[in-house]
C-alpha positions as CSV (number, residue, x, y, z in Angstrom):
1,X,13.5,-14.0,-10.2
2,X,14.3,-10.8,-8.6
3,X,12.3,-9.7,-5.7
4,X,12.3,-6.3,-5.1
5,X,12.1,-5.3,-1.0
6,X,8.9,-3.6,-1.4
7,X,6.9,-6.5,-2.6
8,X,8.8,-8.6,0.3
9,X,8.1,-6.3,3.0
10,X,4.0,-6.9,1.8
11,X,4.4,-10.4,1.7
12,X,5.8,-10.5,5.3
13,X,2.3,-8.4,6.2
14,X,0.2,-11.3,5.0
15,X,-1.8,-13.2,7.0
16,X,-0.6,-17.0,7.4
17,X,-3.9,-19.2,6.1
18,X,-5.0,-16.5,3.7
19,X,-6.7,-16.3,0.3
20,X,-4.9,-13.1,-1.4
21,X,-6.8,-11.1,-4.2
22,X,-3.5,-9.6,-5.3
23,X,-4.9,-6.6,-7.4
24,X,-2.7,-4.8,-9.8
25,X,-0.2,-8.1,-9.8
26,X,1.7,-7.4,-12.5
27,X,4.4,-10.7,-12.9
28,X,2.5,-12.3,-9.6
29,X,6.0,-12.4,-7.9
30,X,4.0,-11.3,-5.1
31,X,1.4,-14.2,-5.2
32,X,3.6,-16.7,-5.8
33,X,6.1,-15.9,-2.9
34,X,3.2,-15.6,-0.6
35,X,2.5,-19.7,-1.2
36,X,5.7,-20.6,-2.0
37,X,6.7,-19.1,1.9
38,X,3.4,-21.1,3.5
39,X,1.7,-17.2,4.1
40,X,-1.8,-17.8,1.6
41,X,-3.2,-21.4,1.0
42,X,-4.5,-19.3,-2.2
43,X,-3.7,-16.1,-4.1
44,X,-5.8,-14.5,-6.9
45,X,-3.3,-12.7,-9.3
46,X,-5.6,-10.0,-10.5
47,X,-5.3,-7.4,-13.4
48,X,-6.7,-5.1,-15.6
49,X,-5.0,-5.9,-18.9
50,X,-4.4,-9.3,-20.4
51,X,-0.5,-8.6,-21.2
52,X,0.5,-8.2,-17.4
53,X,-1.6,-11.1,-17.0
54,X,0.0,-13.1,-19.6
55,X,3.5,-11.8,-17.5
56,X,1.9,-13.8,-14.3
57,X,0.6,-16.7,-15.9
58,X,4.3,-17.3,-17.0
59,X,5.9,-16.2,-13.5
60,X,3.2,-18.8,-11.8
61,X,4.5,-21.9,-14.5
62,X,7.8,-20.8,-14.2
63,X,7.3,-21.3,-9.9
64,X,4.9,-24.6,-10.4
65,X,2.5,-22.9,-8.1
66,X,-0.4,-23.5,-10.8
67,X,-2.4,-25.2,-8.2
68,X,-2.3,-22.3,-5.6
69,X,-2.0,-18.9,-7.5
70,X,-4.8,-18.6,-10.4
71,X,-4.6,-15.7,-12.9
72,X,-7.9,-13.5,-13.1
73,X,-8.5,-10.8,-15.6
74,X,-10.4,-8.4,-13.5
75,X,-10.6,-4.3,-13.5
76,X,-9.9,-4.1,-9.5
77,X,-12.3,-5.9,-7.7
78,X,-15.4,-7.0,-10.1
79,X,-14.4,-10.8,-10.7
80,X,-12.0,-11.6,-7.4
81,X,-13.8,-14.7,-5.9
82,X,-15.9,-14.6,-3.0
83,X,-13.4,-16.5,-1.2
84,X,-10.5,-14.3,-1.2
85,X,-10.4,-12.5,2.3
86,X,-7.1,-10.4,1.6
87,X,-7.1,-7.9,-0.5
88,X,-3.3,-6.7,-1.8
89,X,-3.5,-3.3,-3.5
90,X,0.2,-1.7,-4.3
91,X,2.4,0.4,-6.9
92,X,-0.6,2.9,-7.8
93,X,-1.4,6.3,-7.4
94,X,-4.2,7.2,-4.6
95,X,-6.7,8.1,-6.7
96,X,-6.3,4.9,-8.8
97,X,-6.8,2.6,-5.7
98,X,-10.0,5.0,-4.2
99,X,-11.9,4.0,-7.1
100,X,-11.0,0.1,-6.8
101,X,-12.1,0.5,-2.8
102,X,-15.0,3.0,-3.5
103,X,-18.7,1.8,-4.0
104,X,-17.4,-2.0,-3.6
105,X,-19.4,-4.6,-1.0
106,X,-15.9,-5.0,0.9
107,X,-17.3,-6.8,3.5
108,X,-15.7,-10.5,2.2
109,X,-12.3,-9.3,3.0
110,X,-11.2,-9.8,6.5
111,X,-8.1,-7.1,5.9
112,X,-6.3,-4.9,3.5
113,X,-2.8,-4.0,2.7
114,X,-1.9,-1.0,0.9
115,X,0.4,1.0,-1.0
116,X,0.3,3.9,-2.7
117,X,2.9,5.9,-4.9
118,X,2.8,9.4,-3.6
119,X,2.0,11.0,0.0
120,X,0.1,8.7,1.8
121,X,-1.5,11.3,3.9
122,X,-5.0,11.3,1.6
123,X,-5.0,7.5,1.8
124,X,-4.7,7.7,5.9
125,X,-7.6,10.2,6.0
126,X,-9.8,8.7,3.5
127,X,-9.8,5.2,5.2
128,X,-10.4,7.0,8.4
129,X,-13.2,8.5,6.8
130,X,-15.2,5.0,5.4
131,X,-15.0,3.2,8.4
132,X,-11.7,1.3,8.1
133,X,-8.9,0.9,10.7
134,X,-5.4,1.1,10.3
135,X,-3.2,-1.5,12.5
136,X,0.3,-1.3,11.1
137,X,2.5,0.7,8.9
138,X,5.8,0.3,7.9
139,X,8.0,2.4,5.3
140,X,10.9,1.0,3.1
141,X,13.5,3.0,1.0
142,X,14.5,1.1,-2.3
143,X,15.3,4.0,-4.7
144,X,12.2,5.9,-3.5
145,X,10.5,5.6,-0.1
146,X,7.4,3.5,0.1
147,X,4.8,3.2,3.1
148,X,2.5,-0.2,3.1
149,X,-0.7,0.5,5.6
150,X,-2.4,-2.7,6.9
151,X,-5.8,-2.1,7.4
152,X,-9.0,-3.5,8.6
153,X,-12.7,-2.6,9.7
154,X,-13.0,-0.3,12.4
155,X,-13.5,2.8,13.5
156,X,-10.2,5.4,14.6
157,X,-9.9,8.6,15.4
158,X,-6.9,10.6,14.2
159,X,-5.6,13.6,14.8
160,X,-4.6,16.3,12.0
161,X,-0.7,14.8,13.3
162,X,-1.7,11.0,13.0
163,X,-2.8,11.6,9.1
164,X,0.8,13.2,8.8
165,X,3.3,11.4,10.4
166,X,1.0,8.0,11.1
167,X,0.6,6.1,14.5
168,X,2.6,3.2,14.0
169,X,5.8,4.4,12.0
170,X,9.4,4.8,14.1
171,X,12.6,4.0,13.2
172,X,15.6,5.4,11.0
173,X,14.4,4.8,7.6
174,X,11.2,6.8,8.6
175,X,13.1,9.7,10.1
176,X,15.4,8.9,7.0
177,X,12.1,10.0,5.1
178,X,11.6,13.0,7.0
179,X,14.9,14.2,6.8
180,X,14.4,13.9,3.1
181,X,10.6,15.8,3.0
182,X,12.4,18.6,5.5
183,X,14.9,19.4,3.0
184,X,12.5,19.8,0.1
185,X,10.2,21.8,2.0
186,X,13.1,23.7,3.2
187,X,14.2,24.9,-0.5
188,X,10.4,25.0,-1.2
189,X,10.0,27.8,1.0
190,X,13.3,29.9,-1.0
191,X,11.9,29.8,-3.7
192,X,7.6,30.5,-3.8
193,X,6.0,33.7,-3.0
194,X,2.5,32.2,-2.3
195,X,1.5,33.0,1.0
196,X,-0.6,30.4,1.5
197,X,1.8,27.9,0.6
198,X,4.0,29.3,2.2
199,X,2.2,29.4,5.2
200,X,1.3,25.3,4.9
201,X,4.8,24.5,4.3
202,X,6.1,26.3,7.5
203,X,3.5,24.5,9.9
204,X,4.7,21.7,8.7
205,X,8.1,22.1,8.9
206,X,7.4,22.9,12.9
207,X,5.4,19.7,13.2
208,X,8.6,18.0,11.8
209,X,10.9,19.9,14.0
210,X,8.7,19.3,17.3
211,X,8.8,15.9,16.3
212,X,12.7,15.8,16.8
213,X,13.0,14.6,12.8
């Protein structure tokens, strides 16, 4: 079974003692490492359509962890169990994972962790914006570059900055990432005529530069 480092890094983020609603699982590798490494006593491998589920009912016999990680046809949160008290949600698109969070009772789940395919700068400010708190970020690079948010209830304040660049992420593979979001902007700005744009892009490409990135 090949583990890719994205779904690693999110199992390292877990909780030990947790019950994991793992939402979107696809083949539960997730799940299934999370018990098999001692992180959740329980996982809920949770999905939308009964043929990914089928995948993670095989990956879970395949592991013997039929006693720990329980496949659950659900569309986002409407069936997870009452007991789960992390919720996983990763490999979507923002919008797709706002409508799983929006008008849900998410009071059960003593944390979150998140990722999103795309900028994750909507997702920062529209946690910020519904009362939830972000603790932790960290940002891979396996073909594309991936950001995972940990997240709990609270209240933050963030600055126009913070939503950008985040309060938590150092280290070369993030200014790896920025390098890399410099140099499209840079060829962005060659080749539109929209001032606007073109007047976004280039306060953002100063915010980048006074960050030394």
């Amino acid at each position: 079974m090949r583990i890719s480092k994205r779904i690693r890094e999110i199992e390292k983020l877990i909780p030990e003692g947790s019950i994991v609603a793992d939402i979107g699982c696809d083949h539960a590798y997730l799940s299934t490492l999370a018990v098999l490494h001692g992180k959740a006593i329980k996982c809920y491998a949770c999905d939308i359509a009964q043929g990914p589920l089928e995948n993670a009912k095989k990956t879970i016999r395949d592991m013997n962890c039929e006693d720990r990680v329980f496949p659950v046809l659900s569309n986002g949160l409407e069936k997870v169990p009452q007991d789960a008290d992390v919720c996983v949600i990763s490999g979507m698109g923002f919008e797709t994972l706002k409508a799983i969070l929006e008008d849900r009772d998410l009071s059960q789940f003593k944390s979150f962790i998140l990722q999103i395919n795309g900028d994750v700068y909507d997702l920062r400010k529209w946690l910020i914006a519904h009362d939830m708190k972000i603790t932790d970020e960290r940002i891979i690079h396996e073909g594309h570059f991936y950001t995972i948010l940990v997240v709990q209830h609270g209240h933050d304040d963030y600055s126009e900055e913070d939503y950008i660049f985040g309060k938590y992420l150092q280290g070369s593979v993030f200014k790896e990432y920025w390098q890399f979001r410099k140099q499209k902007i840079q060829e962005i700005l060659q080749n539109i005529h929209d001032q606007k744009q073109m007047d976004e892009l280039t306060q953002l490409l100063k915010m980048i530069q006074r960050k030394g990135l």
